[in-house]
N, C-alpha and C positions, 0 to 999 in steps of 0.2 A: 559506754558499752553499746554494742550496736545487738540485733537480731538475727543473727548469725550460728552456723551449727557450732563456726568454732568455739563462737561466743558460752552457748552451753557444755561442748565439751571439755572447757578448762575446767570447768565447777568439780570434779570428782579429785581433779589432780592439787587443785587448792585444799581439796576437803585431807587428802593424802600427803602436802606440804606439813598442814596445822598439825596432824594427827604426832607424824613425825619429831614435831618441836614440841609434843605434850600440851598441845594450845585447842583444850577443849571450846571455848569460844569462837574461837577461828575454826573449830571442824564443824561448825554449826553456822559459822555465818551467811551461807547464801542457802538456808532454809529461812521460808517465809514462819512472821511471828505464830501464825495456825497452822503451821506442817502437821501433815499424819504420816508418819515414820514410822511402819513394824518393823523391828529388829528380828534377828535372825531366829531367836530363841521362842518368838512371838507377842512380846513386848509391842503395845502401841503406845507410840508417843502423840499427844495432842496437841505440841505448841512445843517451839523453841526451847522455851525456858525448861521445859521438864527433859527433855531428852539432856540439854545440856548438865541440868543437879545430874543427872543417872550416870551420866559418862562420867564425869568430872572425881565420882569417885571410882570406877571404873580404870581410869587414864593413872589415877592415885595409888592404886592396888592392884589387881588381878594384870592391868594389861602393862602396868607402867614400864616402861622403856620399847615398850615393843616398835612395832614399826610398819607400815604397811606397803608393801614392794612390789612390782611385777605388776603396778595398775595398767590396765588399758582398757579404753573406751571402743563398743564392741560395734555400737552404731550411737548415731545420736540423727533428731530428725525435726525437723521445723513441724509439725501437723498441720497447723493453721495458725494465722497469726496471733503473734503473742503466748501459745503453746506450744511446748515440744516434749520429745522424751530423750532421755539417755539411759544407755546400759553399760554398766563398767563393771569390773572383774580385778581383783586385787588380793593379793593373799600376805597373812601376817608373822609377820618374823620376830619372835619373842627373843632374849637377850639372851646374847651365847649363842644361835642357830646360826648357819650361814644362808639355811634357805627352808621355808616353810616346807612343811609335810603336806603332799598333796590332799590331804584333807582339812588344810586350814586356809583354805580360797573362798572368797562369797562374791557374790557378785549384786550386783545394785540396780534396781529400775527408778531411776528418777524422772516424777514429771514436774517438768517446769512450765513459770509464767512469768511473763511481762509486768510487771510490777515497778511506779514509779522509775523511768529511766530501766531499771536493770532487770535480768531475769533470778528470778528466786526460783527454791524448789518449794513446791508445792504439796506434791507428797512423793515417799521415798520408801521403798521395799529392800531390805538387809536381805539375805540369803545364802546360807552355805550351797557351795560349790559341790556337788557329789555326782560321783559318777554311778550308773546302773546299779556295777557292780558291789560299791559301797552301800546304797539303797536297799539293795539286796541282804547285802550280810546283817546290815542296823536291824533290819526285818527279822531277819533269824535268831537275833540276839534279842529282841522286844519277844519273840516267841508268836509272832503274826505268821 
């Protein structure tokens, strides 16, 4: 693997292959063994190993067969050697849909590093996708 933007922008669409084939392992592999991962909901993951137990039953129940579709990578960016970031955007199509509801898109900040020959992620931010006006309505319905 070289140091390359492409180099880190394939990592989200790998993470989007595994996800696909129900290979929790593989949607975790190019997280470094100490990743810090907030999920969307606000869940911090400390390491590999625990984000992978959380999905794995995750992947088994609530999301199983789903799918993640419509990924694309928004920018990705070398910052300085050895470190980069990427932002990707993907939305999830559960079994039966032909196409997610625009409210089930999130989008990802990964930052990566140089690690032994390859880049890992280092830490990783989940994130629903919303618009304003979504924003807005969740607000009025919270009663804020």
């Amino acid at each position: 693997m070289e140091q390359s933007i492409e180099a880190i922008s394939a990592i989200p669409f790998r993470m989007y292959e595994a996800w696909n084939r129900g290979d929790t392992a593989g949607f975790f592999a190019d997280l470094a063994e100490d990743v810090l991962f907030a999920e969307l909901e606000g869940t911090i993951y400390r390491s590999r190993a625990d984000a992978i137990a959380a999905h794995e039953e995750l992947l088994g129940t609530v999301m199983k067969g789903s799918q993640l579709v419509r990924g694309e990578v928004h920018f990705a960016r070398i910052v300085s050697p050895g470190t980069g970031v990427v932002h990707s955007r993907v939305g999830i199509l559960m079994p039966g849909e032909d196409e997610p509801p625009s409210t089930r898109f999130s989008m990802q900040l990964f930052v990566v590093v140089w690690r032994d020959d390859r880049w890992v992620v280092a830490a990783l931010e989940n994130a629903r996708l919303l618009s304003l006006a979504s924003m807005a309505a969740l607000e009025t319905l919270a009663g804020e």
